[in-house]
GULUM-699823 format. One record per residue (C-alpha): chain; x, y, z. Coordinates in nm, 3 decimals, decimal comma. Layout:
REM GULUM-699823
  ch        X        Y        Z
   A        X        Y        Z
...
REM end
This chain:
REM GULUM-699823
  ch        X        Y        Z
   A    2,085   15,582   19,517
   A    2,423   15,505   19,704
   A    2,713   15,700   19,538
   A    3,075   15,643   19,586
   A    3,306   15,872   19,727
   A    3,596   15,943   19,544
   A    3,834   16,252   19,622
   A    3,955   16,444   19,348
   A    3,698   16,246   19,138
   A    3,751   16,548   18,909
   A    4,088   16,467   18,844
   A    4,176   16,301   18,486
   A    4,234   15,941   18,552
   A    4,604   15,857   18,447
   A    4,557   15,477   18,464
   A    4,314   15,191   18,395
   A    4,227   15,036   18,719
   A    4,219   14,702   18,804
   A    3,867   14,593   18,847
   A    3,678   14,408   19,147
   A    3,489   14,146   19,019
   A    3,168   14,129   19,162
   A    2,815   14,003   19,006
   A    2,637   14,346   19,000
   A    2,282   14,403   19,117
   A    2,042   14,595   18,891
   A    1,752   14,634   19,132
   A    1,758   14,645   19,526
   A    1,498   14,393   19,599
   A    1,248   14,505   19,865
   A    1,410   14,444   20,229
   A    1,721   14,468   20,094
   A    2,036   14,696   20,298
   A    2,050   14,804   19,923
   A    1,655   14,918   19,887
   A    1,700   15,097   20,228
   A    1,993   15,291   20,155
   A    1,831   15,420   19,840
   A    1,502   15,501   20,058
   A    1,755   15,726   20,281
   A    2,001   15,880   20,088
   A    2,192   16,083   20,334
   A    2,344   15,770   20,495
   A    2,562   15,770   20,154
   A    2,740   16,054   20,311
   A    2,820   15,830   20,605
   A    3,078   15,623   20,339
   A    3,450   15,708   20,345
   A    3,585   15,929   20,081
   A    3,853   15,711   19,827
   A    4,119   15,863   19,700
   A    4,139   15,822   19,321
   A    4,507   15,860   19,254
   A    4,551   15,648   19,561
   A    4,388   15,393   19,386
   A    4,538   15,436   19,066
   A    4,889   15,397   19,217
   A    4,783   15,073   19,408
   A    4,533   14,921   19,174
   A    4,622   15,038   18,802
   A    4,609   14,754   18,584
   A    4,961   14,926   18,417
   A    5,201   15,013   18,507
   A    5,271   15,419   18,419
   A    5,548   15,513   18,258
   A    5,804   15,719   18,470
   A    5,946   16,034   18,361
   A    6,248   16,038   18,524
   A    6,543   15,891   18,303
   A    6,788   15,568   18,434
   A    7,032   15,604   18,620
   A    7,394   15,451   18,543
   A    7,490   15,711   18,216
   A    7,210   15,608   18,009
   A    7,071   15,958   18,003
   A    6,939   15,936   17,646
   A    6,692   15,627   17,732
   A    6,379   15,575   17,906
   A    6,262   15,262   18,057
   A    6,036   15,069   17,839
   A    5,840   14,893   18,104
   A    5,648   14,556   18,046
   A    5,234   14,683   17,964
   A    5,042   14,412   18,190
   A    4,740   14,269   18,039
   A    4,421   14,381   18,141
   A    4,189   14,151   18,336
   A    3,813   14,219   18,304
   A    3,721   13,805   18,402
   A    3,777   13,656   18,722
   A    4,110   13,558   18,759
   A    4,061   13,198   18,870
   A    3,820   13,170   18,570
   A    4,067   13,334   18,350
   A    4,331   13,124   18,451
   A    4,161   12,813   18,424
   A    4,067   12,928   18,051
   A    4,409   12,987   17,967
   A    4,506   12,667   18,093
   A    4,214   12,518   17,825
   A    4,376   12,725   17,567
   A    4,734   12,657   17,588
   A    4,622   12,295   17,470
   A    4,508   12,480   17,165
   A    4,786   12,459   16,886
   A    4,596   12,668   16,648
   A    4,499   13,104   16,670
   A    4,166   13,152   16,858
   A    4,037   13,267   16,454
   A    4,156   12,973   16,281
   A    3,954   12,795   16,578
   A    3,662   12,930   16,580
   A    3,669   12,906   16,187
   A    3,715   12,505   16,224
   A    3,398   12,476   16,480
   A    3,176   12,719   16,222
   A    3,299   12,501   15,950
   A    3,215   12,177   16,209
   A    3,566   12,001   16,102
   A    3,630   11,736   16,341
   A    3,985   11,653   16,211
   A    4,072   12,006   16,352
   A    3,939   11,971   16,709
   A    3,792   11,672   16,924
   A    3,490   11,645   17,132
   A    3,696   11,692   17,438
   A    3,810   12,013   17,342
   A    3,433   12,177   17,167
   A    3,314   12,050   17,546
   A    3,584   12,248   17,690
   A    3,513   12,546   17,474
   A    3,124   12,510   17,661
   A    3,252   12,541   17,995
   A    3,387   12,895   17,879
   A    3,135   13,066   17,677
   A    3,105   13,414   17,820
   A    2,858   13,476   18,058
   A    2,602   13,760   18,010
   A    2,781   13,975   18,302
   A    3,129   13,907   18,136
   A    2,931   13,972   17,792
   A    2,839   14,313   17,908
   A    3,207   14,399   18,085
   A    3,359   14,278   17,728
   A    3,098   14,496   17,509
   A    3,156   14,803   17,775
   A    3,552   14,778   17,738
   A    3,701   15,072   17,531
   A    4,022   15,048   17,551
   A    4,312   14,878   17,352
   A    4,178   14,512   17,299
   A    4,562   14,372   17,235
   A    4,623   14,479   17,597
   A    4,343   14,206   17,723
   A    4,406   13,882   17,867
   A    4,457   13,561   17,644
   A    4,113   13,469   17,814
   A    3,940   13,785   17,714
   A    4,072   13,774   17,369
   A    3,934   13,454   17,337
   A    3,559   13,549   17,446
   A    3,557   13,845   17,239
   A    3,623   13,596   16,926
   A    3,357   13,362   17,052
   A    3,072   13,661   17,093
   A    3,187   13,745   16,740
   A    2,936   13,440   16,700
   A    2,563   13,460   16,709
   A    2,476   13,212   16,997
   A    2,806   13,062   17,037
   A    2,736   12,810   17,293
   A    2,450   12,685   17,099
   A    2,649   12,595   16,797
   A    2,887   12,486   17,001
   A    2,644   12,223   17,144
   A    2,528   12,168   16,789
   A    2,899   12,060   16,719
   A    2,926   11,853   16,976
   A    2,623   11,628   16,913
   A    2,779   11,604   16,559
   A    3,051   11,450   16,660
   A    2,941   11,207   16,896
   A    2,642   11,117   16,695
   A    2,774   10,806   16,482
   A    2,939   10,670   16,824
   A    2,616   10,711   17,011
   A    2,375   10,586   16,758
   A    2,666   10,275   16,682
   A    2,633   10,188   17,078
   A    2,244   10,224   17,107
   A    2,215   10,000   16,800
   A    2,465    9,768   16,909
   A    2,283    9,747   17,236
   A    1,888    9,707   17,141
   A    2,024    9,426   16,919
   A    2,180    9,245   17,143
   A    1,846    9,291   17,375
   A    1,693    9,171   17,019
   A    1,859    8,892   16,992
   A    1,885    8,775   17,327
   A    1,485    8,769   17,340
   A    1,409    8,568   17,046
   A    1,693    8,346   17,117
   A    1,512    8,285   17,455
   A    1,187    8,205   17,270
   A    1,267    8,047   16,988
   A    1,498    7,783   17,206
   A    1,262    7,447   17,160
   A    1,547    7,283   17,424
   A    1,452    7,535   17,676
   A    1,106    7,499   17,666
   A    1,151    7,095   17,700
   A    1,357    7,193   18,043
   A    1,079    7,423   18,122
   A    0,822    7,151   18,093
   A    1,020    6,875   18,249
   A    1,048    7,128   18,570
   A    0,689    7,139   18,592
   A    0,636    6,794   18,606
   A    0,923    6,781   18,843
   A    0,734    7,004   19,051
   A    0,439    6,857   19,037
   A    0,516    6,538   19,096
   A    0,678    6,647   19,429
   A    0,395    6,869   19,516
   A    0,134    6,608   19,443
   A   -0,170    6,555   19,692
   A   -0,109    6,904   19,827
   A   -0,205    7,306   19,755
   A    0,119    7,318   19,567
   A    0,075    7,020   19,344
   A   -0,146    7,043   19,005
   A    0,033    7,389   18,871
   A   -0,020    7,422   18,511
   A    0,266    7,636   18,514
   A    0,525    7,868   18,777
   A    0,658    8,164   18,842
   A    0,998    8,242   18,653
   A    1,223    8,297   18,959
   A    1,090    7,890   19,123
   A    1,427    7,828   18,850
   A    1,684    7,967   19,077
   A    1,479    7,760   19,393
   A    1,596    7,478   19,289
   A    1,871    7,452   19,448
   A    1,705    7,543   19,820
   A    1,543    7,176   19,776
   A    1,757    6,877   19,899
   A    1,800    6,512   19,910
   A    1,761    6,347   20,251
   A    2,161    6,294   20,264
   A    2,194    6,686   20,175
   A    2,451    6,562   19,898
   A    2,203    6,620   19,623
   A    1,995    6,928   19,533
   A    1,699    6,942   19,280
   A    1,878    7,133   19,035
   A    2,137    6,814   19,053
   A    1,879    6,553   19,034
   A    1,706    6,763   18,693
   A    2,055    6,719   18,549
   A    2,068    6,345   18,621
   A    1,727    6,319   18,479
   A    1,815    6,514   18,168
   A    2,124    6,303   18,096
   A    1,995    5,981   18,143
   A    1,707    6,019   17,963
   A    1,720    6,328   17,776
   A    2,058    6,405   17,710
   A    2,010    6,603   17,404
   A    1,867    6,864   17,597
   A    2,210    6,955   17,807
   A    2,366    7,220   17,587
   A    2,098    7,454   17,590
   A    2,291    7,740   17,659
   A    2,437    7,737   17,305
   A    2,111    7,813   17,215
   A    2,111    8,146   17,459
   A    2,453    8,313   17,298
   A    2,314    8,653   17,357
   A    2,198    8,646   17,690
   A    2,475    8,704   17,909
   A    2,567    9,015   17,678
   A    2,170    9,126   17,751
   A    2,240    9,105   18,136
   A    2,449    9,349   18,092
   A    2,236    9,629   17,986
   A    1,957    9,857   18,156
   A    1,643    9,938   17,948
   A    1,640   10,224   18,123
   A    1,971   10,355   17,996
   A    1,879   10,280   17,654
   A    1,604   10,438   17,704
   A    1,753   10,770   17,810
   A    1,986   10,776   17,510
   A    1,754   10,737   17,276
   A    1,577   11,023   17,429
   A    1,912   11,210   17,430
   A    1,985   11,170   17,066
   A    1,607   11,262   16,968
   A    1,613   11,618   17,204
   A    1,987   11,711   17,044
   A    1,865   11,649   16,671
   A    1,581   11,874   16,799
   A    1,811   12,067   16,863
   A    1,986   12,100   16,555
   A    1,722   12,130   16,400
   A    1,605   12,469   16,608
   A    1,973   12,570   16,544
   A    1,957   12,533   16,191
   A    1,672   12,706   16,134
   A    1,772   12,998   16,386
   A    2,072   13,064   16,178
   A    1,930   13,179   15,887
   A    1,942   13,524   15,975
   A    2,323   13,504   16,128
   A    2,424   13,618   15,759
   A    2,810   13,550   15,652
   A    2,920   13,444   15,950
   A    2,703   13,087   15,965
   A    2,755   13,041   15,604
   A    2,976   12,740   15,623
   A    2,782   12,616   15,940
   A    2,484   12,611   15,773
   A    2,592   12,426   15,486
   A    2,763   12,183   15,620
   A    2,510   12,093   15,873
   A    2,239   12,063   15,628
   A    2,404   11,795   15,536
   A    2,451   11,611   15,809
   A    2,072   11,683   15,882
   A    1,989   11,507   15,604
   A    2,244   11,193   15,709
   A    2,142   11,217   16,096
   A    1,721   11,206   16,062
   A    1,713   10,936   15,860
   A    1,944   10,752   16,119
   A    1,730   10,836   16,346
   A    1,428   10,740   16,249
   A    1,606   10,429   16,177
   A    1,683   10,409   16,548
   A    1,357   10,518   16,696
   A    1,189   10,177   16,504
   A    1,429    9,956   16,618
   A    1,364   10,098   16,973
   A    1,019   10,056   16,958
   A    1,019    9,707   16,820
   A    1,275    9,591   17,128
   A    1,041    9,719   17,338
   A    0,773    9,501   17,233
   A    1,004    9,213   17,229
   A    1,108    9,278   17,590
   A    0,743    9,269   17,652
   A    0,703    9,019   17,513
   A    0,970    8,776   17,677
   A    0,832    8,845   18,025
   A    0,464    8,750   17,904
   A    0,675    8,434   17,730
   A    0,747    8,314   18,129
   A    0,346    8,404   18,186
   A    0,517    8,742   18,421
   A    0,348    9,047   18,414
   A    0,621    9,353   18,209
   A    0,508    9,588   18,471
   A    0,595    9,364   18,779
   A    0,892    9,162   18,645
   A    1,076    9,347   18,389
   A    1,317    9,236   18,112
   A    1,605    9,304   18,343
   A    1,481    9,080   18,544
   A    1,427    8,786   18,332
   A    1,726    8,768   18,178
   A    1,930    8,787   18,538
   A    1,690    8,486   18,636
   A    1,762    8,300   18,328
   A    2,171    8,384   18,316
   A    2,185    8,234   18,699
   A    1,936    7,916   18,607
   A    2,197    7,863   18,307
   A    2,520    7,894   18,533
   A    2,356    7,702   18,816
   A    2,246    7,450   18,561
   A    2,578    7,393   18,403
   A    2,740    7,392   18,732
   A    2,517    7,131   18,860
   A    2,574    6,891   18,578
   A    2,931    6,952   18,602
   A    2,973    6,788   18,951
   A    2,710    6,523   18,853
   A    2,959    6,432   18,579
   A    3,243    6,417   18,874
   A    3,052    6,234   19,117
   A    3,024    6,018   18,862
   A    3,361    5,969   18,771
   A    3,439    5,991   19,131
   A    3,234    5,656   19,172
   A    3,336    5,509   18,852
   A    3,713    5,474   19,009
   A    3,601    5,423   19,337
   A    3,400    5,126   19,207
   A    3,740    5,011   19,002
   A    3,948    5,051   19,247
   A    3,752    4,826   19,502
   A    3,687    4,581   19,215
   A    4,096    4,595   19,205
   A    4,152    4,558   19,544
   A    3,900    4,248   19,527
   A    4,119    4,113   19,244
   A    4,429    4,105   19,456
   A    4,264    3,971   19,767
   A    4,116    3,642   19,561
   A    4,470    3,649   19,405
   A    4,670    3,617   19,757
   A    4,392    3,382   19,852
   A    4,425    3,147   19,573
   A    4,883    3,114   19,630
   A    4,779    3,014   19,993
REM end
């Protein structure tokens, strides 16, 4: 195996040296520079000699204390100087944890006692996440477990991991924590948003207005389409709504979407404020199945994971005692909500389903996003449409007035002659 060279290696080392922080190899894998130096040995003696006090004076990680006494009549004294902390973690990685922990008010015990004891009022999910980023490593594990020396002389950073592998799988109950306090948000929000999905889908189906418009399309259509391939349809496809507006009168002043809402009001007028019947469905636009899906997902593997957790700990001994305790019970809280959560999911699945078989659409081919995007645009082209009807209307109503009032003066100047 390659060996270092180090004159006077003998020699008693008079300093701690500052180290190199490298990700060390513990096998040469076949190929490797490293597998063919240790297949020929004597090119080890082809490496330069270091020398060790050399090092020590240009690479101790403190400074020594001198022997010779100040100058300026102070015979009697010795300099005191500063000890610097030892660094065994990479010093950008260090630094950046120190930054992390200066936004800690409280000692790195009294910390890690709050996130065993999993009290939120104490620290936020900001901070546990933080306190993820810098578990130890298992290299920085092993240079912490291998240090000897005086542990108040180590970093702030290395302080801190040491009181974080005082915990049997840290990062793990760190994780645990975190779930825990982002659980009753989550679950609130997934709720919130399969209801609204809920709603929006029986609102669709259950509006008897809606249904009229639907069948008062169709004979639109079909009455259009009559005598060719087109005509006859006993029903069509959900996005022919949003084509009604490609279709217009010879003069191009009128589209078909305008003439259904001159239809509707003269002769069905009732039928016009169907949207208050769809309250939900904008809201429903608004949200991906898919997302839902993936945090329900999320919320069943982290109780999972709890769970595992839980169970794991029961050989930690005193050190888990208040973890374990208090998680129980919010084990007992969090499955039930869960469970909770996973029926509701399943049943807005079947009513999402069901909404796109409503419209005769295949799930697989035209999903619930989908119909609700075609429906929200049908509704805002719809009320849009009957909105300049109504002007035109009143646009002709003075136009007619005002030429019956012109009329009126004409006879008038007519009849003084």
């Amino acid at each position: 195996m390659l060996q270092t060279s180090l004159k006077g290696q003998g020699q008693t080392r008079k300093a701690n040296l500052k180290p190199y922080h490298w990700l060390k190899l513990t096998r040469a894998l076949q190929g490797s520079l490293w597998a063919e130096a240790q297949q020929t040995p004597d090119e080890a003696a082809t490496a330069p000699e270091f020398d060790i006090s050399e090092l020590e004076k240009l690479f101790s990680a403190a400074i020594p204390s001198s022997d010779n006494e100040t100058k300026g009549g102070k015979s009697g004294r010795r300099g005191r100087p500063k000890v610097q902390k030892v660094q065994l973690i990479e010093l950008r990685r260090a630094y950046n944890c120190e930054i992390m922990l200066s936004k800690v008010k409280i000692p790195l015990p009294d910390l890690m006692s709050s996130v065993l004891a999993l009290d939120e009022s104490v620290i936020d999910v900001d901070q546990v996440d933080n306190l993820i980023k810098f578990c130890p490593t298992k290299e920085e594990a092993e240079l912490l477990k291998g240090y000897t020396g005086n542990k108040e002389n180590l970093g702030r950073c290395e302080q801190f991991f040491l009181e974080l592998l005082k915990v049997p799988r840290v990062e793990t109950k760190l994780r645990v924590f975190s779930y825990k306090i982002q659980f009753h948000s989550q679950v609130t929000d997934l709720r919130r948003g399969l209801n609204i999905i809920h709603q929006a889908a029986n609102e669709v189906r259950g509006s008897a207005k809606l249904k009229r418009i639907m069948q008062t399309i169709l004979s639109l259509g079909n009455a259009l389409n009559h005598g060719t391939a087109r005509g006859s349809a006993i029903g069509f496809r959900l996005d022919s709504l949003l084509k009604l507006t490609d279709t217009r009168s010879r003069n191009s002043k009128m589209t078909l979407m305008h003439y259904l809402c001159k239809v509707l009001a003269e002769k069905l007028p009732e039928l016009l404020d169907f949207p208050k019947d769809l309250v939900s469905l904008e809201a429903a636009t608004k949200i991906q199945l898919k997302y839902l899906a993936e945090e329900m997902q999320a919320i069943r593997k982290g109780l999972e994971k709890v769970v595992l957790e839980f169970t794991t700990s029961e050989t930690d001994g005193p050190v888990s005692k208040h973890f374990r305790m208090n998680l129980k019970e919010f084990l007992s809280f969090a499955e039930g909500e869960v469970r909770s959560l996973a029926s509701l999911y399943s049943t807005v699945g079947g009513s999402a389903d069901a909404l796109a078989l409503y419209f005769g659409e295949d799930p697989a081919r035209v999903p619930f996003e989908q119909v609700v995007s075609t429906l929200q645009n049908f509704v805002r082209i719809f009320v849009r449409s009957h909105e300049e009807n109504c002007k035109q209307v009143e646009f002709e109503k003075r136009r007619v007035q005002k030429e019956a009032e012109n009329e009126k003066l004409k006879k008038g100047v007519c009849s003084e002659n």
